[in-house]
N, C-alpha and C positions, 0 to 999 in steps of 0.2 A: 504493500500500500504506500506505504513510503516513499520505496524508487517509483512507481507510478505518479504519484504526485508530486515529486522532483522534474518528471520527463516533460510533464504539462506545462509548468512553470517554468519550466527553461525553454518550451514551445513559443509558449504565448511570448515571452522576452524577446525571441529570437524572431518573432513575427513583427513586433513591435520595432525591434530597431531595424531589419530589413527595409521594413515598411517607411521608416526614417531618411534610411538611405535613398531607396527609390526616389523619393519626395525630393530632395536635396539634389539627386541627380537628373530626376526628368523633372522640373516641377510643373511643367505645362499639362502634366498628366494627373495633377495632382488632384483630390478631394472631389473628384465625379463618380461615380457609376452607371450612368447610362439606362436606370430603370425608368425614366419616361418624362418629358417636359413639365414643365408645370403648365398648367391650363386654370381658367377662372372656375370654378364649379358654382352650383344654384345657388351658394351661400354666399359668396362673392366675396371668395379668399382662395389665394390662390392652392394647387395643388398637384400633387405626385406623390406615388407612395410612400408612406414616410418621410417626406415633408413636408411641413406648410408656410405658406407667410401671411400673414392677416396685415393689412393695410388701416389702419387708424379704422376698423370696425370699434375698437376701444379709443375712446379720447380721454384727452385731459382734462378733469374737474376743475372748478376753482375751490373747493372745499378742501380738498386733499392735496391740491395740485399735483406731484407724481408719485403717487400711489406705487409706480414700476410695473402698472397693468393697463399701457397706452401706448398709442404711437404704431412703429413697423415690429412686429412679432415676428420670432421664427417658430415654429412648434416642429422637434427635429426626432424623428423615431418615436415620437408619441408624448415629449418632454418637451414643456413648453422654454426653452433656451437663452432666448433673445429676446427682449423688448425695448421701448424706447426710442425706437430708428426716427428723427426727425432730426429737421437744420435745429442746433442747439445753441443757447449763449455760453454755456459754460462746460468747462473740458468732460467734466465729470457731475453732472447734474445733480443735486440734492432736492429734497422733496418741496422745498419751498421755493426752490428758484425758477424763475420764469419760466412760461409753459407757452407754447403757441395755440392759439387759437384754430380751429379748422375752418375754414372759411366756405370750401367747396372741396367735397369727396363724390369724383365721376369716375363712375365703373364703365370700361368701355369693352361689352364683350366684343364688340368687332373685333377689336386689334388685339384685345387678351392682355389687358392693360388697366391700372388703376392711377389715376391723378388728384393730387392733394393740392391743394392752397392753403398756407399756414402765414398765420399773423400772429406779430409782437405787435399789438396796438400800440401801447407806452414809447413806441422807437418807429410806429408809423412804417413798419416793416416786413414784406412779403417774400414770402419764397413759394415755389411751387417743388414738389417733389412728383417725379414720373417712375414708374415700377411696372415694367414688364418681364417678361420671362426671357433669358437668352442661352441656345446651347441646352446644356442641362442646368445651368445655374437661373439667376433673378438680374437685373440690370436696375439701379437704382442713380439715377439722375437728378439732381438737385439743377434749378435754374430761377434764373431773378431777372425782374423785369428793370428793375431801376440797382443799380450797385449800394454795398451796405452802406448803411447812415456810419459817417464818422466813427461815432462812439464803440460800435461794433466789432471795427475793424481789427484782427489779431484776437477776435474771443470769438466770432462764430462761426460752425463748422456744423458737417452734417455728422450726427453721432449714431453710434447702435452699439446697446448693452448688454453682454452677455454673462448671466447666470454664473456666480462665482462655485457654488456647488458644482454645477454640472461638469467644470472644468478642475474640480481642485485634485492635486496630485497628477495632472498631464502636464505634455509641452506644447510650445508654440514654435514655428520657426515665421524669423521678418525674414526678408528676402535671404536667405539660405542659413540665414545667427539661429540657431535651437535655443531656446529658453525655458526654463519653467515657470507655471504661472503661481505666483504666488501663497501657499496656502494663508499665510497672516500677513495682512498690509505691511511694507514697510521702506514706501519712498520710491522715487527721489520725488522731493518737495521742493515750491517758491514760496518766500515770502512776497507780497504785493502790498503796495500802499492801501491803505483804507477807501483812499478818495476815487479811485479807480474801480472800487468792488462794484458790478450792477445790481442794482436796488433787488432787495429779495422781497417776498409776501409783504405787501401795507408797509415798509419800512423797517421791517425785525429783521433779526439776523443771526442766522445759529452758530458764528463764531462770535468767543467769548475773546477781545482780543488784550483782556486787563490792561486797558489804557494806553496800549501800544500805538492805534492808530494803522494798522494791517489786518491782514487779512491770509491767507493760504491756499496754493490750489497744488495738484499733483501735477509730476511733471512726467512725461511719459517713460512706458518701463523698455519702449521697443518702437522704431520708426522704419518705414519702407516702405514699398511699394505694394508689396505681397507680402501677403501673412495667411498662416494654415494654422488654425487652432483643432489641437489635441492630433494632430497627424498619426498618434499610437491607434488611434479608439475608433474604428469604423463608422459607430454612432452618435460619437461627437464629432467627426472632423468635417473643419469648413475650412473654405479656402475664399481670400476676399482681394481681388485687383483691383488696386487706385489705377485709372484710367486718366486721372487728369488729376496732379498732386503727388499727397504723401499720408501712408496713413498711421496715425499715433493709435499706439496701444498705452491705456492709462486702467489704474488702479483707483477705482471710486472709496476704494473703503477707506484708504489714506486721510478723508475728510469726513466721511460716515458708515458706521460697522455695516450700516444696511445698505452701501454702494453697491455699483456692478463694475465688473471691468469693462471698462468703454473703449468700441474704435473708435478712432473718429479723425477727420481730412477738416481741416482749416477752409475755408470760404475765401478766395481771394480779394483784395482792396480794389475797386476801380475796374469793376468786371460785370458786365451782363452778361445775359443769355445762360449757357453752359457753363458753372460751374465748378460742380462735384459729379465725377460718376464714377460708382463701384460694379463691378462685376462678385456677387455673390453664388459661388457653387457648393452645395452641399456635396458630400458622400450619404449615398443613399444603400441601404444593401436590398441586393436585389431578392424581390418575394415577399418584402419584411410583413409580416403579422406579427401585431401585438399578441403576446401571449394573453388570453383569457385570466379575469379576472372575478374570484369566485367573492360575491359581497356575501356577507356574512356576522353573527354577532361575535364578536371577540369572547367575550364573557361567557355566551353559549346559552342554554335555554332551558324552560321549564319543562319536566315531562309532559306537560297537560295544553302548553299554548303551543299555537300554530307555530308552523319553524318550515319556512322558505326563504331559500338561497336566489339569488337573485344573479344572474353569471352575464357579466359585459365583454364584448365578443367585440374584435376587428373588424369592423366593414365587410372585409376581404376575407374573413375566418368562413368556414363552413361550419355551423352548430353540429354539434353532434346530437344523438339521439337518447339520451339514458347520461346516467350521472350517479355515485355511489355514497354511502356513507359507512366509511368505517371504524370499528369498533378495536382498543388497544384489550387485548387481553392479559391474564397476569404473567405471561410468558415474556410480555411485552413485543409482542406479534400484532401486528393490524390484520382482524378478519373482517370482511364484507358482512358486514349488518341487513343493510337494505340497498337494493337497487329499485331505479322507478324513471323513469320520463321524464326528461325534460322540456318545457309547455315555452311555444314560439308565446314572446311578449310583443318586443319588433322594435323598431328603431325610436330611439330617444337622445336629443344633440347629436354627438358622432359616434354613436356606438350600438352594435346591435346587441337586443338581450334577450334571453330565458329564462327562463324562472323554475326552482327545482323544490318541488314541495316534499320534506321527509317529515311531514307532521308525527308518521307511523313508529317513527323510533320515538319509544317512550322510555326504554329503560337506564336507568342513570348507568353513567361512565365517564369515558374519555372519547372523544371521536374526533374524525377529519372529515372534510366531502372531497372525494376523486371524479374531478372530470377531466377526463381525458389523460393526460401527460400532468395536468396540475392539481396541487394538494393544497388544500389549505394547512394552518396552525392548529392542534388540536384545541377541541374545546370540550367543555362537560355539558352534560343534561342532568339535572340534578335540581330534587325539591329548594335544597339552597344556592343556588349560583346567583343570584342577586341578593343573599345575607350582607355582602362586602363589596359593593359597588360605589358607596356613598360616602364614608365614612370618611379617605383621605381629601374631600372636598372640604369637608369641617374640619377634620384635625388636623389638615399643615397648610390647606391653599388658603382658607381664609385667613387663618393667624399670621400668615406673610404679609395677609394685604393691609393688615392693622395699620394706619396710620397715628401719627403722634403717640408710639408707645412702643419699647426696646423688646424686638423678637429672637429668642434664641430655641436653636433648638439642638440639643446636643452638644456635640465639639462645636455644633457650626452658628454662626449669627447672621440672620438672615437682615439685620437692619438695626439702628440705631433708633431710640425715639428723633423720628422727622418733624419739621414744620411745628417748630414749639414757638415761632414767632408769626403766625398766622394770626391777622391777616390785617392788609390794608386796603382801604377803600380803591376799588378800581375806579380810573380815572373818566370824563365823562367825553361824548363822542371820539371814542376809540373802538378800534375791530382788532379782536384777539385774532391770534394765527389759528385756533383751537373751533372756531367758529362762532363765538360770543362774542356782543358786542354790547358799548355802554349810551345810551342816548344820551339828551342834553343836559339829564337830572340825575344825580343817584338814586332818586328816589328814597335819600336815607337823610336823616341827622347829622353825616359823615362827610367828609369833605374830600376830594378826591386824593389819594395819600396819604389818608390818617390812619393809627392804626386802629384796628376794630377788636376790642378785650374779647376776651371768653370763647374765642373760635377753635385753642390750639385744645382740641379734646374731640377722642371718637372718631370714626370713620374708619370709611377704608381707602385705598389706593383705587380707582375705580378699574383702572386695567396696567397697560403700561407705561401710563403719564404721569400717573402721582394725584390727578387733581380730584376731589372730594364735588364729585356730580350728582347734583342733588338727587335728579329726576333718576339715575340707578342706583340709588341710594333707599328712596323712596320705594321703588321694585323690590328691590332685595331684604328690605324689612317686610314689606307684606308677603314673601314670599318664605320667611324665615317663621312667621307669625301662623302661615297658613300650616307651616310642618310639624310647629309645637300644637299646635291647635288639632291637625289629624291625627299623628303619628306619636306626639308627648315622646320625643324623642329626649332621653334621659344622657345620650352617651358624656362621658367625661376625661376628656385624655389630652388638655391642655389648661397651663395655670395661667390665670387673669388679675397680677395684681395694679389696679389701679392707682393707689395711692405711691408706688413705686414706678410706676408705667412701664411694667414689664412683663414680659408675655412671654412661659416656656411649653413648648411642642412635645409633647409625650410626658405630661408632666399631670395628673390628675388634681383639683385641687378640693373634689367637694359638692360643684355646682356644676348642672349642665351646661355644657358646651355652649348648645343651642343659644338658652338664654342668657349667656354671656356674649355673644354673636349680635343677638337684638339689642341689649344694652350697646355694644359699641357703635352702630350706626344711629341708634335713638340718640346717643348723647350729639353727636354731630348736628342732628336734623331737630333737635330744642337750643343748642347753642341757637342756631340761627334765629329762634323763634323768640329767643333771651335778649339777642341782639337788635331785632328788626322787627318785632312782632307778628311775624310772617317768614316763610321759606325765601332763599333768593338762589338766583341758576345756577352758581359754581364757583370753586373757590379753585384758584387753580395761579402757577408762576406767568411772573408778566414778561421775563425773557423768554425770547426761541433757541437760545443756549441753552436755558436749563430746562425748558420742555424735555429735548431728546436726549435726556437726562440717563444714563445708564447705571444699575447697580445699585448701592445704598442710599434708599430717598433720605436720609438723616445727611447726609450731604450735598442736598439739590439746593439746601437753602444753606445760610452759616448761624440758624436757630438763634440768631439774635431781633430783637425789634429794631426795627429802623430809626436813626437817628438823623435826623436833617443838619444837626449841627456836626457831627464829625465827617472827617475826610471817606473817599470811596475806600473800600478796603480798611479804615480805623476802627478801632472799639475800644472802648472802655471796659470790657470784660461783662455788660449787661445789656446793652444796644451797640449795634452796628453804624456805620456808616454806608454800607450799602447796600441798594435795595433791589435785595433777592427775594423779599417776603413776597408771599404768594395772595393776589388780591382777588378781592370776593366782587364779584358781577351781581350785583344789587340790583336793578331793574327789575320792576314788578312783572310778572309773568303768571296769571290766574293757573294755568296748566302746571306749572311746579306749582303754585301754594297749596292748591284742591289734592296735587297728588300728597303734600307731607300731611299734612291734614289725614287725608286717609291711612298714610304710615304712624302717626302719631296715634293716633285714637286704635288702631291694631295694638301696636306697641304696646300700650295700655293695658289691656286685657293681657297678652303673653306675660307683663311684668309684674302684674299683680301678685302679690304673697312673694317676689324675690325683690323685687325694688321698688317699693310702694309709694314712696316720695316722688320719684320718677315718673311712675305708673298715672300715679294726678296729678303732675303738672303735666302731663302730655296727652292726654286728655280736656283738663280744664286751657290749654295752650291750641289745640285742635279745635275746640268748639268757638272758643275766642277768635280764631284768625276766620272760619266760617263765618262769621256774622259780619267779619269785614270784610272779607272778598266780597259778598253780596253788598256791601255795600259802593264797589268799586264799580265803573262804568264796566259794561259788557265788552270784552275785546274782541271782536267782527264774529264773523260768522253767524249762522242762525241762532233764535234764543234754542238752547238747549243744547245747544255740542257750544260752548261758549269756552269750555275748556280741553276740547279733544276727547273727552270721554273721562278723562280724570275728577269732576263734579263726580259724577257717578256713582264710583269707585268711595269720594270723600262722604258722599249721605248713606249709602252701604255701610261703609265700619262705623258712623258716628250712632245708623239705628242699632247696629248690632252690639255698640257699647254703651246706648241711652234707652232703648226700645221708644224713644219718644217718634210721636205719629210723623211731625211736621219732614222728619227726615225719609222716612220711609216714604214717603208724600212725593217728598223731589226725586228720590231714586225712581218711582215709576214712572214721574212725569216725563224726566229723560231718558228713560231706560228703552221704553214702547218706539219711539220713533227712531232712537236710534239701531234699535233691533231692525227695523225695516231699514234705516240704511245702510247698514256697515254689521249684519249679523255673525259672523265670524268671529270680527275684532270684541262685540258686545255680551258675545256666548258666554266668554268669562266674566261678567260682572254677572249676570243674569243666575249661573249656575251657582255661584257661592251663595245669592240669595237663598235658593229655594229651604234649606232649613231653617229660614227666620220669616219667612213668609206664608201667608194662607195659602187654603185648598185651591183657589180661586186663582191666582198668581201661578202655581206650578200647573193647574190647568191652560191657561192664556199662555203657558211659557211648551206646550209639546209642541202645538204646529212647528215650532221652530226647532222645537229638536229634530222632528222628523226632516224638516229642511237640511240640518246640518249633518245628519245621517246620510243625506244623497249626495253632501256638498264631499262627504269623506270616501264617497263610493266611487264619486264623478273624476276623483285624484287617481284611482288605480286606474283611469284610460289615460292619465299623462303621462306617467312616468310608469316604469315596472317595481317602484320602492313604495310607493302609497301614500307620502307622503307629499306637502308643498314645498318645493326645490325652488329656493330664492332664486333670482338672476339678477339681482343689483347688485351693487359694489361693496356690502358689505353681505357674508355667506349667511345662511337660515337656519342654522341649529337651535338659534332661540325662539326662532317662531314655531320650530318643530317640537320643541320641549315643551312652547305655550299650548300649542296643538295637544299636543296626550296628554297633557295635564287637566284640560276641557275636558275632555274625552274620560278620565276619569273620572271625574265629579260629573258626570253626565252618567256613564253608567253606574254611578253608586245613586242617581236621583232615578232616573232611568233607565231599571237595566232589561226592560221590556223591548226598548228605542235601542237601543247603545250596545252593547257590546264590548268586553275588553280587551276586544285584538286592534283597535286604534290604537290603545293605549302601549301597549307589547310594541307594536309596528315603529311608534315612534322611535321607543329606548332600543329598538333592532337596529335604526338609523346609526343613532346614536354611537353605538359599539358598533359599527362595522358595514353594516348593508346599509351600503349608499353608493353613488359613482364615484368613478376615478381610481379607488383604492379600498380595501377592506380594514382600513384602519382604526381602531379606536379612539374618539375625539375626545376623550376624556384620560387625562394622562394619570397614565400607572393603572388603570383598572381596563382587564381584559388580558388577553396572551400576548396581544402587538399594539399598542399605543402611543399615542404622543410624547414623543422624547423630544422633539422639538419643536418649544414654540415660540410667543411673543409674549414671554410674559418681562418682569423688569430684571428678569436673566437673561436675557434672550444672546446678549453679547457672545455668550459661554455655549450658545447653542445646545441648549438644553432645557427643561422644563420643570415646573412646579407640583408635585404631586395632587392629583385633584381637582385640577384644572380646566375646565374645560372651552375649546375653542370654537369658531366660528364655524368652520366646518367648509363645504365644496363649495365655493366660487367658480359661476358660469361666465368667462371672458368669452363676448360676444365673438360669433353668433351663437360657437356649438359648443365652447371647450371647458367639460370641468375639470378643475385643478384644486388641489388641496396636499401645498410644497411640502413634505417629510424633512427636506435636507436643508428648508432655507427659511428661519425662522419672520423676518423681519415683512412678511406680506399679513398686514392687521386684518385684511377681510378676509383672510382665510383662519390666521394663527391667533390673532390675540384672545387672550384669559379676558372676562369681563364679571363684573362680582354679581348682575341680574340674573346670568345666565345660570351661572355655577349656583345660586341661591335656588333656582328652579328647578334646578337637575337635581340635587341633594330630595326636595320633596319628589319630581317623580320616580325618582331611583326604588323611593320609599313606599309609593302609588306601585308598581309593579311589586314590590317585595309582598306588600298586601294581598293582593291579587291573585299571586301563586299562593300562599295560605289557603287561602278561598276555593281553587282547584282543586275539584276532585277526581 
């Protein structure tokens, strides 16, 4: 076995640098294979097998501005590679730095061609990009009607970014230099004047340059003519000819962990017409099919619920007929359990599927499913395989996100107490990078840069930014409320000492988890109310240096108050001089106040008999800011969605913790109509009603269930997973958790209507069966899980225990993606504290359920 696998390894080497050589010596012959042109297909992106290039189908936001899921894509052997591809201001793009506009995207099947028009408004500046197929490569033409404005001139170039993962540990060769591509950034670097830097987002800017007055850009690692990236790897290698120029190869991460490596050709000064133009040729292998991909639940399944595999096929793959599940024995031999039929589903985005039902194995064990040549991970069938789903959600992911309070856990420290100098009035007609903004009042007693007492207490970190968001703040207590409230979950295996602000992970001290979990967000969201007499939208840093803030938020700020009288950088050892405190966005917003309102008054009832002080003031703080929101003008929309549906939500918890009529009054008045508009999103206020309300109310509330009964039947003809598969810019997992969560308190009101394989279907998602991959979105629970995501480790490429992520992002038209190896894309990776708060109760909802099975 040994010299066998020595022979291999000295194979594949020995193929590798051949293959080097060849390159080096013919390079004209380099990085093709001759499997078939690219052509436009009905999606209107181009194509050949196993590869693609999608032409600005995805554009650039101004919310996000680059996301790193825009522009010219490559999708290379089934791996999305490359993105970015447009005329750039800056060498190596960061997420807040200018974006072009798309002005005109014309598909021209005649000629088999896609033309772009791209504006920098701010610079009054046009470029047009042309991309058609040439040979077996792509031809990518940059041209300009009028030459760059001045200012321009020596910073822009046509750029394209390619995927640091997908490349790490290969080589490159510039025109015949071999190199390797960088596993960790590191140079060559400029410094540059400040007054030169082009203006990034509203004027912020994510270098911190300590009064220096400069700024830094990377300087290239390789320049030439021709460049073949990964020449070893048949399904990495591309080959890119500067036809007019020279092309830089540059290291983005040099300026941001989350860069790409960028090609990119200079723009010449005092130039129309033609440009930039590159000749791009993939290596394509010839035949290539994706191997089949078996979705499936990580975690494995009840004997008693449904249990279908869901298997995503190549275009070009032939289904097979039949598919196996089998069974490890105490030999440790895998025997075929069951065999059965696989059922055509049919095409969904770019993939064909089947569907393989082995409901029939019931007896507990170990299993795999075999189709064809592929295997999954083994998994159990077993009365408890969701006993342990949920629990490292509460015991290390939320304790990480504690803010304002020192987390240790073992050897390790996961944070120092943060933001003990919170917070100061944010300033008035300003636009955060973060997307909030301050009108021409604070709407406070506060004057813009004062600081604001009693804020540094409570919360959490709301994902990977640090900032205390009210409105999932708000989420995650009702949703923390609704799992002590069903489930009186007791667990205890983290210490909470407050008066210390210290927080240890595997440390029991006494009191549940749980209701030390609602204490920390309740204290956050009465601060406010202590402050302002009302909730406000977020408390979060006013630089874009320390937004993308990596590693110990205890060091995002220097925990001191701001002092207007000392120097930047002075202290006196109790205030600061400079202002890194993190300021609170004050501006009245009915839709956050109605929603803390309703976390407060939840809060309330969970806290009772453990913090009773607490418990009425957020309560008697709930009912108070209710009498004054109504007293505030109505903020548009029709009377009755006045606050998006949050009102709703706020006379629900206030009847259920006063039973006074006048509340229950306004929940029905808005409840009924907006049932008729937007039934889906209202299901859940309507279902938690039904056990505080009459006979008469869960009667008026079936037609609708039975509506949402067919609305969850009408989902298994879109996709083959059954559930609703986001396609916006941010992925669906929490609408899928919101989804079985309905779905469970609808079968526990009605389970004549309902059914509990909604509720299964979802948490099947969840663990594994869903597209693209079979992976677990929720890290450490399951066999294959999330090892890497975006949480505030993300740097270390690695993940949080219990965390769970956003899940499959659809980049238009067809592609779902959800990156294993590249943590820094938020609409697929990032941790969010609503979400994971929801998951903890459905986890709980399903463990239920299977009890219940007989």
């Amino acid at each position: 076995m040994k010299e066998s696998a020595f022979l291999k390894s000295a194979a594949i080497a020995l193929f590798g640098l051949f293959t080097i050589i060849g390159l080096l010596l013919f390079p004209e012959n380099s990085g093709v294979c001759g499997e078939g042109h690219l052509k436009l297909n009905d999606q209107d992106y181009f194509e050949t097998r196993g590869f693609n290039v999608l032409v600005f189908e995805n554009q650039y936001n101004g919310m996000f501005f680059d996301e790193k899921t825009a522009g010219i894509m490559l999708i290379h052997h089934g791996v999305r590679t490359a993105t970015g591809g447009a005329v750039r201001l800056k060498p190596t793009p960061e997420q807040w730095d200018q974006i072009p506009a798309v002005v005109e995207r014309n598909v021209n099947k005649e000629n088999n061609s896609i033309d772009v028009l791209l504006r920098y408004k701010d610079f009054d500046f046009d470029s047009r990009v042309h991309v058609r197929p040439q040979g077996d490569g792509v031809l990518f033409t940059v041209t300009l009607d009028k030459p760059l404005p001045q200012k321009l001139e020596g910073r822009t170039g046509f750029n394209l970014e390619f995927l640091p993962s997908a490349y790490f540990e290969k080589t490159y060769i510039m025109d015949g230099r071999i190199g390797l591509f960088p596993l960790y950034p590191s140079g060559p670097m400029e410094v540059k004047p400040a007054s030169t830097q082009i203006r990034q987002f509203a004027g912020h800017s994510t270098f911190d340059d300590r009064g220096r007055s400069e700024y830094i850009e990377p300087k290239p690692i390789a320049t030439g003519q021709t460049l073949i990236l990964a020449p070893e790897d048949p399904e990495r290698r591309i080959r890119i000819q500067c036809l007019d120029g020279k092309l830089m190869l540059l290291d983005g991460r040099n300026v941001a962990q989350n860069g790409w490596y960028a090609v990119r050709t200079l723009i010449p000064a005092n130039k129309t017409g033609k440009v930039v133009e590159w000749l791009l040729t993939p290596n394509t292998i010839p035949n290539w099919t994706r191997p089949p991909m078996i979705a499936h639940s990580q975690v494995g399944y009840h004997p008693d619920q449904g249990k279908t595999a869901v298997i995503e096929l190549d275009k070009n793959d032939t289904p097979l007929t039949y598919a196996s599940v089998l069974r490890l024995n105490d030999q440790g031999e895998w025997i075929e359990k069951y065999t059965g039929d696989v059922k055509e589903w049919g095409n969904f985005l770019r993939y064909h599927y089947v569907t393989f039902d082995f409901s029939a194995v019931r007896d507990s064990g170990l299993y795999v499913i075999q189709y064809g040549d592929q295997k999954t991970e083994p998994f159990p069938i077993g009365k408890q395989v969701y006993d342990n789903t949920w629990q490292q959600t509460l015991d290390v992911w939320f304790p990480v996100q504690m803010d304002h309070i020192f987390v240790n856990e073992a050897y390790r420290v996961w944070h120092g107490a943060a933001h003990l100098d919170d917070a100061r009035q944010a300033p008035t007609n300003h636009q955060h990078f973060d997307g909030f903004r301050m009108g021409d009042s604070t709407d406070t007693q506060y004057k813009p840069g004062e600081h604001i007492p009693g804020l540094n207490i409570g919360g959490w970190f709301d994902a990977g930014d640090y900032d205390i968001r009210t409105g999932s703040h708000c989420n995650t207590v009702l949703h923390f409320v609704d799992s002590w409230e069903h489930f009186g979950l007791q667990r205890d295996e983290t210490l909470v000492d407050r008066e210390q602000r210290y927080v240890d992970v595997h440390h029991p001290d006494g009191k549940p988890d749980l209701l030390q979990q609602i204490e920390q967000g309740t204290l956050a969201l009465i601060a406010q109310h202590r402050a302002f007499g009302r909730a406000i939208q977020d408390i979060i840093v006013p630089n874009l240096h320390q937004y993308h803030h990596l590693g110990d938020g205890s060091t995002m700020t220097d925990n001191l108050i701001y002092n207007p009288n000392l120097k930047m950088y002075e202290s006196d050892g109790f205030s600061s001089g400079t202002p890194d405190d993190r300021w609170a966005f004050t501006n009245r917003s009915a839709w956050t106040n109605y929603s803390s309102i309703a976390a407060l008054a939840a809060a309330s009832r969970a806290l009772r008999g453990y913090n009773d002080a607490l418990a009425d003031e957020c309560l008697e703080a709930a009912k108070k800011a209710w009498v004054e929101e109504h007293e505030q003008p109505v903020q548009g929309g029709p009377q009755g969605f006045r606050s998006g549906g949050s009102e709703i939500q706020a006379a629900l918890q206030l009847y259920i913790c006063t039973k006074q009529g006048e509340f229950a009054s306004r929940f029905e008045e808005l409840l009924w109509p907006g049932m008729e508009r937007a039934m889906i999103w209202n299901m859940r206020n309507a279902i938690r009603a039904v056990p505080f309300m009459d006979q008469a109310f869960r009667e008026k509330l079936i037609p609708f269930v039975e509506k949402f009964k067919a609305a969850n039947e009408e989902v298994l003809t879109q996709n083959p997973f059954g559930v609703q598969i986001s396609t916006r810019g941010w992925a669906g997992n929490g609408g899928i958790i919101a989804w079985a969560v309905t779905n469970y308190l609808l079968h526990k009101s009605f389970p004549e209507i309902i059914g509990p394989e909604y509720t299964y279907r979802g948490l099947d998602y969840i663990y594994g069966c869903h597209p693209s991959s079979n992976i677990s979105f929720v890290s450490g629970v399951g066999v294959r899980s999330k090892k890497v995501a975006y949480g505030n480790n993300r740097a270390d490429f690695t993940f949080i225990a219990g965390g769970v992520v956003p899940g499959v992002l659809v980049l238009k038209p067809d592609f779902p993606e959800n990156k294993e190896d590249w943590p820094f894309l938020w609409g697929e990776n990032e941790y969010v504290i609503d979400i994971c708060a929801e998951y903890i109760f459905l986890a709980n909802a399903v463990q239920e359920l299977g009890k219940k099975e007989k």
